[in-house]
N, CA, C and O atoms as a GROMACS GRO file, in nm:
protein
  432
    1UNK      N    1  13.627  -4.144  11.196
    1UNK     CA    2  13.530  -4.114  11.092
    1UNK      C    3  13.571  -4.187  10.964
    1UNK      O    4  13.678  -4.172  10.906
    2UNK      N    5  13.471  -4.269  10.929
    2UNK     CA    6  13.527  -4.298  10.774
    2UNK      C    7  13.509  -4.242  10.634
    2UNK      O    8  13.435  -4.144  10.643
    3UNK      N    9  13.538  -4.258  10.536
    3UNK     CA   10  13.539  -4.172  10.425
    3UNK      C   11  13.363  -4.138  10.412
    3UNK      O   12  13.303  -4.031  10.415
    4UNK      N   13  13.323  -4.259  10.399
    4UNK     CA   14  13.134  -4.230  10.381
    4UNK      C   15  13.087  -4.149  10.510
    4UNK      O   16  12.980  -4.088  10.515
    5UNK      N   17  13.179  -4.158  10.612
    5UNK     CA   18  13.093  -4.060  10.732
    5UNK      C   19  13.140  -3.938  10.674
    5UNK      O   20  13.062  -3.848  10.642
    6UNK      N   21  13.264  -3.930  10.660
    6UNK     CA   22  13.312  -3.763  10.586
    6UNK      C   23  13.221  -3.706  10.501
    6UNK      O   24  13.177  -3.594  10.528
    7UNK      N   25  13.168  -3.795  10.353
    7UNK     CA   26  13.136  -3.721  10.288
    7UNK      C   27  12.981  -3.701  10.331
    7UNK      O   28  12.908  -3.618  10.275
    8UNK      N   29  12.943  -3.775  10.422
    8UNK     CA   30  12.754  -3.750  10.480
    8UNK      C   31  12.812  -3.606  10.570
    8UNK      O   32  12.757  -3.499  10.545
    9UNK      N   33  12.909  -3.610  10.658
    9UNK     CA   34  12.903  -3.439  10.699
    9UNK      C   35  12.967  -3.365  10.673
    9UNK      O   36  12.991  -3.278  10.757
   10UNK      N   37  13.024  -3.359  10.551
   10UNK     CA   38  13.032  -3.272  10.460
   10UNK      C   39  12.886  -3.209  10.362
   10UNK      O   40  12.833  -3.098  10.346
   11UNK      N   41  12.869  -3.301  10.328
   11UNK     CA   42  12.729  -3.271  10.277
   11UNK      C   43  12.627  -3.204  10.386
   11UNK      O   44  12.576  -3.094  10.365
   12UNK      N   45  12.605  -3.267  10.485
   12UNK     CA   46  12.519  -3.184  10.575
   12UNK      C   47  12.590  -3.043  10.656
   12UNK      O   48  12.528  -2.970  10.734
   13UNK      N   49  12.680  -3.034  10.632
   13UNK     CA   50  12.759  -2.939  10.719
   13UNK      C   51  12.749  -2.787  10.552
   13UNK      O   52  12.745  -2.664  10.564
   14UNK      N   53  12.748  -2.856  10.447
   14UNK     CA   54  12.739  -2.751  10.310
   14UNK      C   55  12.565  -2.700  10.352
   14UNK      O   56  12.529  -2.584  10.373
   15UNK      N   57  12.497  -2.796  10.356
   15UNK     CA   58  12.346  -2.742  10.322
   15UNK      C   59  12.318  -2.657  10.464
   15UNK      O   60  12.211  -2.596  10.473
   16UNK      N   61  12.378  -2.653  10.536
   16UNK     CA   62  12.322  -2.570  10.728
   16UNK      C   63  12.407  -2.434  10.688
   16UNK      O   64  12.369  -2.319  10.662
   17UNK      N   65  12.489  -2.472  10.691
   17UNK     CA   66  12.608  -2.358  10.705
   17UNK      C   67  12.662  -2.256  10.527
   17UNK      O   68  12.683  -2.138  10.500
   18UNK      N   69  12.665  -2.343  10.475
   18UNK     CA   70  12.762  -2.298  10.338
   18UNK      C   71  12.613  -2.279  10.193
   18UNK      O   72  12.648  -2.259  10.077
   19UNK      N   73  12.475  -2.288  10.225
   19UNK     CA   74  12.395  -2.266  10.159
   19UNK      C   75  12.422  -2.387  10.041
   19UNK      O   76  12.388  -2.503  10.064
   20UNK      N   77  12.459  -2.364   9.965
   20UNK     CA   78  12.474  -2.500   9.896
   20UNK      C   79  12.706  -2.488   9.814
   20UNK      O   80  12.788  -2.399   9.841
   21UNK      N   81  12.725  -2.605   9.730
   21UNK     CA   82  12.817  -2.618   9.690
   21UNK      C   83  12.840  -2.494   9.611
   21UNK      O   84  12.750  -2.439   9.548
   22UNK      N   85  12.942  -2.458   9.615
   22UNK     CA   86  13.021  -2.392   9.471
   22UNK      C   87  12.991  -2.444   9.325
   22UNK      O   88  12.911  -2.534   9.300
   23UNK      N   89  13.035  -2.405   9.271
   23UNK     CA   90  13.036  -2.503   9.167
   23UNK      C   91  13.155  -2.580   9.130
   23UNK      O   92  13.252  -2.563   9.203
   24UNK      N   93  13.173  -2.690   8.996
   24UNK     CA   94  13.295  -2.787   9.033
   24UNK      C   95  13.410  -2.724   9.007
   24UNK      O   96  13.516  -2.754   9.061
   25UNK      N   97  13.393  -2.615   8.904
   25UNK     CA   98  13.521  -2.530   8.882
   25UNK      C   99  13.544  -2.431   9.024
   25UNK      O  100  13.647  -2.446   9.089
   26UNK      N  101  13.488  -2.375   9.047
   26UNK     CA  102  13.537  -2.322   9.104
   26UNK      C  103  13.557  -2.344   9.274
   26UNK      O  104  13.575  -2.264   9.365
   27UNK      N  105  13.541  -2.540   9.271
   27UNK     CA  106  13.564  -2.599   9.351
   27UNK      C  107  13.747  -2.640   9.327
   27UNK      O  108  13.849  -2.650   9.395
   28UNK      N  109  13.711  -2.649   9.211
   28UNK     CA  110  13.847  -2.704   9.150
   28UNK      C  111  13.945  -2.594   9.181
   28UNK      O  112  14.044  -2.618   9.250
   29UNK      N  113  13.925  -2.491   9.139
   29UNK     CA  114  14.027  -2.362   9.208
   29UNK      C  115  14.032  -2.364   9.351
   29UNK      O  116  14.139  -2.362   9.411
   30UNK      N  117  13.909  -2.369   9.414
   30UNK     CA  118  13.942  -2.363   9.519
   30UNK      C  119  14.051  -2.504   9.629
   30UNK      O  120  14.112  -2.492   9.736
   31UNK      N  121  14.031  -2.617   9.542
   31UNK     CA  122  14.152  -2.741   9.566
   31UNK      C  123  14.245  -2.733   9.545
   31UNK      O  124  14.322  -2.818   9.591
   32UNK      N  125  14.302  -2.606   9.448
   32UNK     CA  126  14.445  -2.618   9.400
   32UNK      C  127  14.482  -2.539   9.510
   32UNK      O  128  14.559  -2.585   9.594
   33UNK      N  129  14.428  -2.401   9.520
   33UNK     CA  130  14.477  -2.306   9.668
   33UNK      C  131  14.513  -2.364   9.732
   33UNK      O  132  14.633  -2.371   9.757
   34UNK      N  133  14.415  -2.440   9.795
   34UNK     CA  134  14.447  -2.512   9.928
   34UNK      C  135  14.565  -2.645   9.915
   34UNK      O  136  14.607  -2.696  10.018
   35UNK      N  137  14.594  -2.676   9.830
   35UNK     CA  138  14.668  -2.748   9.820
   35UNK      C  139  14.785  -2.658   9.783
   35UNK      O  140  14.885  -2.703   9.839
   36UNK      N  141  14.806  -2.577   9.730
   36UNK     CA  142  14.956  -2.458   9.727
   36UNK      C  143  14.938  -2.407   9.871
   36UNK      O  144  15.036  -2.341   9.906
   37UNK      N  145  14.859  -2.416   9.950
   37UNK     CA  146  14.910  -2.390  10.101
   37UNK      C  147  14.971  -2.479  10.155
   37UNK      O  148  15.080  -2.458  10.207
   38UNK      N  149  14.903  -2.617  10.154
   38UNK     CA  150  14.960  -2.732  10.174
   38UNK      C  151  15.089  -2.753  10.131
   38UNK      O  152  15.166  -2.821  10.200
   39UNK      N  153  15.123  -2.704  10.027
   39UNK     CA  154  15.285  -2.714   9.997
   39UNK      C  155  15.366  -2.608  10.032
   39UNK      O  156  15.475  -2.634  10.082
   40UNK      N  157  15.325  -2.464  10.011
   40UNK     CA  158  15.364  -2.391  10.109
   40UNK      C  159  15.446  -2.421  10.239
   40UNK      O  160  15.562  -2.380  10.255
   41UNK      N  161  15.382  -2.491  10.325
   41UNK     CA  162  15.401  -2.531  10.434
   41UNK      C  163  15.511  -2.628  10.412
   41UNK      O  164  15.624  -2.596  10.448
   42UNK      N  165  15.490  -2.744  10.356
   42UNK     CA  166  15.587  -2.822  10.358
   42UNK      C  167  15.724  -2.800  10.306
   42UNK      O  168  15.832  -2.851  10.335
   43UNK      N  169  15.677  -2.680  10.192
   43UNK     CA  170  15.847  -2.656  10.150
   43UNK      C  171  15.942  -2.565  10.246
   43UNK      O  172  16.064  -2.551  10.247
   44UNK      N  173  15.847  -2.512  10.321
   44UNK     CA  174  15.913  -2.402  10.433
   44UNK      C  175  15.961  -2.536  10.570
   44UNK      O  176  16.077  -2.555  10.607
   45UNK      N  177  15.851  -2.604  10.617
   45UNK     CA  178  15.900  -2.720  10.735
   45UNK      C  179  16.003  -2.817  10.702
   45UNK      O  180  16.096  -2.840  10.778
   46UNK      N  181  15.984  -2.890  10.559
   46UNK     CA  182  16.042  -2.969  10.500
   46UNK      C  183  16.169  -2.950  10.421
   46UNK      O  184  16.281  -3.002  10.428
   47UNK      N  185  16.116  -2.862  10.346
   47UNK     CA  186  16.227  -2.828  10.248
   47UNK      C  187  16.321  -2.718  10.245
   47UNK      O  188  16.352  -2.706  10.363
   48UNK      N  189  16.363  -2.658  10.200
   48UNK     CA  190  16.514  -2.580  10.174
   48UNK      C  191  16.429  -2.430  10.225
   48UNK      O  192  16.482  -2.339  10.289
   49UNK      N  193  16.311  -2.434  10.186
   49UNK     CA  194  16.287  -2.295  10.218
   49UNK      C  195  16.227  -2.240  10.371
   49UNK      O  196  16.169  -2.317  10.447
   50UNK      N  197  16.247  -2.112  10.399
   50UNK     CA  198  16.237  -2.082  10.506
   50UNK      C  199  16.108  -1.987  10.522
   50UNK      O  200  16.039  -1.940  10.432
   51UNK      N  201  16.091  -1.968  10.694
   51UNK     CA  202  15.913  -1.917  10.687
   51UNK      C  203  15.951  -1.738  10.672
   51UNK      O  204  16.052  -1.700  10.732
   52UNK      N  205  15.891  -1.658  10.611
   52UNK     CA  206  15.919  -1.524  10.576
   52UNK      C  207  15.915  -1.455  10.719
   52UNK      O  208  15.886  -1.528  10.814
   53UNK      N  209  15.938  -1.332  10.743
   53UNK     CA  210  15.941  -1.276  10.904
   53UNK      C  211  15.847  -1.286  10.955
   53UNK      O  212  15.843  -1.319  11.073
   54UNK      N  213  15.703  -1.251  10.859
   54UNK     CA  214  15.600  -1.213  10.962
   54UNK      C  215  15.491  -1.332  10.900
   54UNK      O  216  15.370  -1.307  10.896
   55UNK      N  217  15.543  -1.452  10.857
   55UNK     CA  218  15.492  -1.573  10.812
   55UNK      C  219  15.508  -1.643  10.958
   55UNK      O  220  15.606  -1.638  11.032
   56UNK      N  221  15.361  -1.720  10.981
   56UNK     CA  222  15.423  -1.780  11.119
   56UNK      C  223  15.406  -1.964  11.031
   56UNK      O  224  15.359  -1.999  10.922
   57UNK      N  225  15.467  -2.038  11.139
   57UNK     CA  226  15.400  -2.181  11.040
   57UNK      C  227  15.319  -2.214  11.083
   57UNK      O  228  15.303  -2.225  11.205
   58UNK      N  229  15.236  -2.242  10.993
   58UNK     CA  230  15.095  -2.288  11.014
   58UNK      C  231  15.061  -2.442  11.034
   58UNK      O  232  15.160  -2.515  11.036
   59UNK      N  233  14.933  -2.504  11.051
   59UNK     CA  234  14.926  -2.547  11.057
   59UNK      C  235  14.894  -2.664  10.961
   59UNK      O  236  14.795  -2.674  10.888
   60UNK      N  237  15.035  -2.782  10.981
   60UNK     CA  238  14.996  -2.859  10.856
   60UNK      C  239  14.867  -2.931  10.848
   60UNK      O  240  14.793  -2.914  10.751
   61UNK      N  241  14.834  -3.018  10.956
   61UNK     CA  242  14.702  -3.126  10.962
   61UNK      C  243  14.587  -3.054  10.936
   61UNK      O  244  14.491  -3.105  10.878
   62UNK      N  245  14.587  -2.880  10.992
   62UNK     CA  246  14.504  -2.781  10.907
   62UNK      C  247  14.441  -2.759  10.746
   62UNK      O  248  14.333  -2.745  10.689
   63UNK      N  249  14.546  -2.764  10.724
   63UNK     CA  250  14.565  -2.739  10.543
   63UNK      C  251  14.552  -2.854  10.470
   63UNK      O  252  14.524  -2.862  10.351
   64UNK      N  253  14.576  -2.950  10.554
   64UNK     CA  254  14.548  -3.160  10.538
   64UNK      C  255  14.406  -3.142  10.516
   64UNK      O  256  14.364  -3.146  10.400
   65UNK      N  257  14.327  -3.123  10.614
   65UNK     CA  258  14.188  -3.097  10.612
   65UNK      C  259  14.101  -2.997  10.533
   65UNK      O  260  13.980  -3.004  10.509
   66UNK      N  261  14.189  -2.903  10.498
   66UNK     CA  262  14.103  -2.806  10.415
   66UNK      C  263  14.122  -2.859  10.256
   66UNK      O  264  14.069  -2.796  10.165
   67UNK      N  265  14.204  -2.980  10.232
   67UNK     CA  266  14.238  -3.013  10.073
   67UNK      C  267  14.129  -3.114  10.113
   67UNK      O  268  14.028  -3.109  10.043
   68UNK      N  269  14.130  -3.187  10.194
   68UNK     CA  270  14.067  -3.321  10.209
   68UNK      C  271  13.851  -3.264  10.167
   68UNK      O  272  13.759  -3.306  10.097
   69UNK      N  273  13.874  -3.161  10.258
   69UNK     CA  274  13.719  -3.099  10.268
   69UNK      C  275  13.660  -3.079  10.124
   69UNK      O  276  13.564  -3.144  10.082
   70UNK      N  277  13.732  -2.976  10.047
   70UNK     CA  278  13.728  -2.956   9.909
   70UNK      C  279  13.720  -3.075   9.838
   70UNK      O  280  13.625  -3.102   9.765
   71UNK      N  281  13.856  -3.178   9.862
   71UNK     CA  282  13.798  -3.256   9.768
   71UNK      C  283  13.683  -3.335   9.802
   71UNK      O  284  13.607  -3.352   9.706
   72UNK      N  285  13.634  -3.406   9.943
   72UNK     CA  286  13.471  -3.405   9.955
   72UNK      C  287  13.368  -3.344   9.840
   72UNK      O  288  13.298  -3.397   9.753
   73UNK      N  289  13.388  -3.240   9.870
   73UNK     CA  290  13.324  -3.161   9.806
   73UNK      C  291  13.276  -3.180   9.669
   73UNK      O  292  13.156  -3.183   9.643
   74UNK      N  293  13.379  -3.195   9.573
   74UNK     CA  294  13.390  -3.187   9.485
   74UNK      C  295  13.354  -3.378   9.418
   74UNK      O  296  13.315  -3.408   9.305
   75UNK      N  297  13.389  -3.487   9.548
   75UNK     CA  298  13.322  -3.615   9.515
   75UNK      C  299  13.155  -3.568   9.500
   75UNK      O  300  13.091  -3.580   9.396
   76UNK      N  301  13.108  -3.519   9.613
   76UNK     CA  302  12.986  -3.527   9.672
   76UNK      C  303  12.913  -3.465   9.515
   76UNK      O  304  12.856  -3.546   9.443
   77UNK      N  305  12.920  -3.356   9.485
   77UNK     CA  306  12.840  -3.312   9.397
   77UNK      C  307  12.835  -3.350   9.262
   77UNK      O  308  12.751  -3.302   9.185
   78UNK      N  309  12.944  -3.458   9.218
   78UNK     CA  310  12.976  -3.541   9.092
   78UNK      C  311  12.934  -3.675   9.138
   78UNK      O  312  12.973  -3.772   9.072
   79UNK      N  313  12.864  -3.694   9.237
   79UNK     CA  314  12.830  -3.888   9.242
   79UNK      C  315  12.915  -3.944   9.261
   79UNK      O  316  12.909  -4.064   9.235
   80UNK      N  317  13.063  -3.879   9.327
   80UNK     CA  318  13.166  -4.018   9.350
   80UNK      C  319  13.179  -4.050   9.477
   80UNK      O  320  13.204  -3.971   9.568
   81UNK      N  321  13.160  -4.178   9.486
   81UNK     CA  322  13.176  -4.236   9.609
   81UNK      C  323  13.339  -4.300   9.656
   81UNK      O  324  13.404  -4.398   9.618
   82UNK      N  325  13.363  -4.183   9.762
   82UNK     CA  326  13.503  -4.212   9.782
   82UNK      C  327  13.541  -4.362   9.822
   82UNK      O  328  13.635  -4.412   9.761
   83UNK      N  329  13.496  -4.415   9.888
   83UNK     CA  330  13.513  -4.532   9.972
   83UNK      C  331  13.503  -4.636   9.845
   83UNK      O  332  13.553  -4.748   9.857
   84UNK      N  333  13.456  -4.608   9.759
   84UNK     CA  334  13.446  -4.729   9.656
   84UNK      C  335  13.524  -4.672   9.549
   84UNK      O  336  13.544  -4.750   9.456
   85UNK      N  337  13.591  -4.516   9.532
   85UNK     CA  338  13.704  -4.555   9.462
   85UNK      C  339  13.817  -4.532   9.480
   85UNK      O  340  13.907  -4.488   9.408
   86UNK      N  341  13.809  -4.568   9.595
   86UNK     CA  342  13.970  -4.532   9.741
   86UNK      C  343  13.986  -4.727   9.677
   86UNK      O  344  14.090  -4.755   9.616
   87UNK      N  345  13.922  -4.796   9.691
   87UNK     CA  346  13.907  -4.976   9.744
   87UNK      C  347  13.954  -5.005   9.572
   87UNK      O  348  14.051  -5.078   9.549
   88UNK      N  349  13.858  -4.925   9.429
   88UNK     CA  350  13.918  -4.969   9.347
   88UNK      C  351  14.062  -4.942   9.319
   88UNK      O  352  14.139  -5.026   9.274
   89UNK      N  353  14.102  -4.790   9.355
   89UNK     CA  354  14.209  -4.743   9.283
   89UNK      C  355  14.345  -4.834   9.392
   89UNK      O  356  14.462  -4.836   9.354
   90UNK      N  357  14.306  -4.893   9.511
   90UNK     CA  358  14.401  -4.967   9.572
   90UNK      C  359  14.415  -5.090   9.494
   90UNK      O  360  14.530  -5.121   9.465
   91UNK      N  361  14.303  -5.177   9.449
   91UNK     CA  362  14.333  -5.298   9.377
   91UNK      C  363  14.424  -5.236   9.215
   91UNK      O  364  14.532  -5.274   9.170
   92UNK      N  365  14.365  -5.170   9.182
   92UNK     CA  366  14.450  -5.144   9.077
   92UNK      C  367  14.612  -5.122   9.090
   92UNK      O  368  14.687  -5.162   9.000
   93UNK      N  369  14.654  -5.066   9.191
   93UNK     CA  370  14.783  -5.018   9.234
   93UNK      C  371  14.828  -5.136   9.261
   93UNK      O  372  14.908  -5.174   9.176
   94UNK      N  373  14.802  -5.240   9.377
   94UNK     CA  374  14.827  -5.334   9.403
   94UNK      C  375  14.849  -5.436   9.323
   94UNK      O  376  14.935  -5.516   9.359
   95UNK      N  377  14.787  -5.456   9.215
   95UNK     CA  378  14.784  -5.534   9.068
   95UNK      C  379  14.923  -5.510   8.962
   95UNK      O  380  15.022  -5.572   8.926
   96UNK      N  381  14.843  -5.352   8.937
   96UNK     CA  382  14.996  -5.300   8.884
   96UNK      C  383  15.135  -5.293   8.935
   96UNK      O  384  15.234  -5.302   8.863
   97UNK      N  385  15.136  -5.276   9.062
   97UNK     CA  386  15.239  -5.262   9.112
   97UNK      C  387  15.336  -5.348   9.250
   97UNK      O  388  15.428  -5.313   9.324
   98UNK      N  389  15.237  -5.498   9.227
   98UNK     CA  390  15.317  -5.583   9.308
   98UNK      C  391  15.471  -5.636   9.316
   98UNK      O  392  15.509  -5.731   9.384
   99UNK      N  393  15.529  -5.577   9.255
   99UNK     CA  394  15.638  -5.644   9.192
   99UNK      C  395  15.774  -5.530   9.199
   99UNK      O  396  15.893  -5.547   9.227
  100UNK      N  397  15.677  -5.382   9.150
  100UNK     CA  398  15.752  -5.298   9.073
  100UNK      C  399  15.836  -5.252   9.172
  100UNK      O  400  15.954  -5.284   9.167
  101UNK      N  401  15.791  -5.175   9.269
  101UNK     CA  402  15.856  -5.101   9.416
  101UNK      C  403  15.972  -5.171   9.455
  101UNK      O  404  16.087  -5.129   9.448
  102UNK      N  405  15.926  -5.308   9.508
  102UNK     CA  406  16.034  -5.393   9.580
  102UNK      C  407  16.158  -5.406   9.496
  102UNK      O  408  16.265  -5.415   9.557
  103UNK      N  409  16.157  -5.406   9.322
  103UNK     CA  410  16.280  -5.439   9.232
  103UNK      C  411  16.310  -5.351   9.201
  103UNK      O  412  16.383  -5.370   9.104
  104UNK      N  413  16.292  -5.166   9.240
  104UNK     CA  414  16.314  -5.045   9.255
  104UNK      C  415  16.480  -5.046   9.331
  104UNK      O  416  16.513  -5.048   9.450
  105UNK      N  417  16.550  -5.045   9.220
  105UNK     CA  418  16.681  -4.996   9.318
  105UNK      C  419  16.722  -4.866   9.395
  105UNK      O  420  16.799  -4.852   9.490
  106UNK      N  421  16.631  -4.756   9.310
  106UNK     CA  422  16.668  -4.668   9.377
  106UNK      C  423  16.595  -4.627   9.465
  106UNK      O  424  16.576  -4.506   9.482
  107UNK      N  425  16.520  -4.754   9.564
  107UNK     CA  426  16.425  -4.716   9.632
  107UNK      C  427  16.480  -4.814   9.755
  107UNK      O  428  16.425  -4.822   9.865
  108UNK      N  429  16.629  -4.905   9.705
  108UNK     CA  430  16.660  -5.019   9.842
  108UNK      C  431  16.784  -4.902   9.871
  108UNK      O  432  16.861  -4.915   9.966
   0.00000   0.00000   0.00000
């Protein structure tokens, strides 16, 4: 699926099922949640911390998808077209930062 197929069924999957969008705030809350689950997870799989007793681990590519959905979401109803500013914000990075990474010592 590519980003423009995402956000066409996202959009059609909001108007069948979900009646219409949230609104952007409280789209926006709802991106940060899901993204403190998303870390959740990783600091318990990844990092120092551990899963509580009756915490089971969940699923990461889960919680991948539920940040990814939201933020859909939150393109779709502001006019942004991901795919065109996935392509700019890469030239920009790439511009800015041809040089920088590779002469990163604390990155050889």
């Amino acid at each position: 699926m590519t980003i423009a197929e995402a956000q066409k069924t996202v959009d059609t999957w909001i108007k069948k099922y979900g009646v219409r969008y949230f609104n952007e705030l409280t789209n926006m809350a709802l991106l940060t949640e899901e993204v403190g689950e998303l870390a959740r997870i990783i600091a318990r799989k990844y990092g120092e911390q551990s899963f509580k007793d009756k915490e089971s681990e969940s699923n990461l590519a889960d919680e991948m998808a539920d940040v990814l959905f939201v933020l859909i979401c939150i393109a779709n109803q502001t006019g942004v077209d991901l795919t065109q500013a996935m392509t700019k914000n890469l030239e920009k990075k790439t511009k800015r930062d041809v040089e920088r990474h590779r002469s990163n010592d604390k990155l050889m």
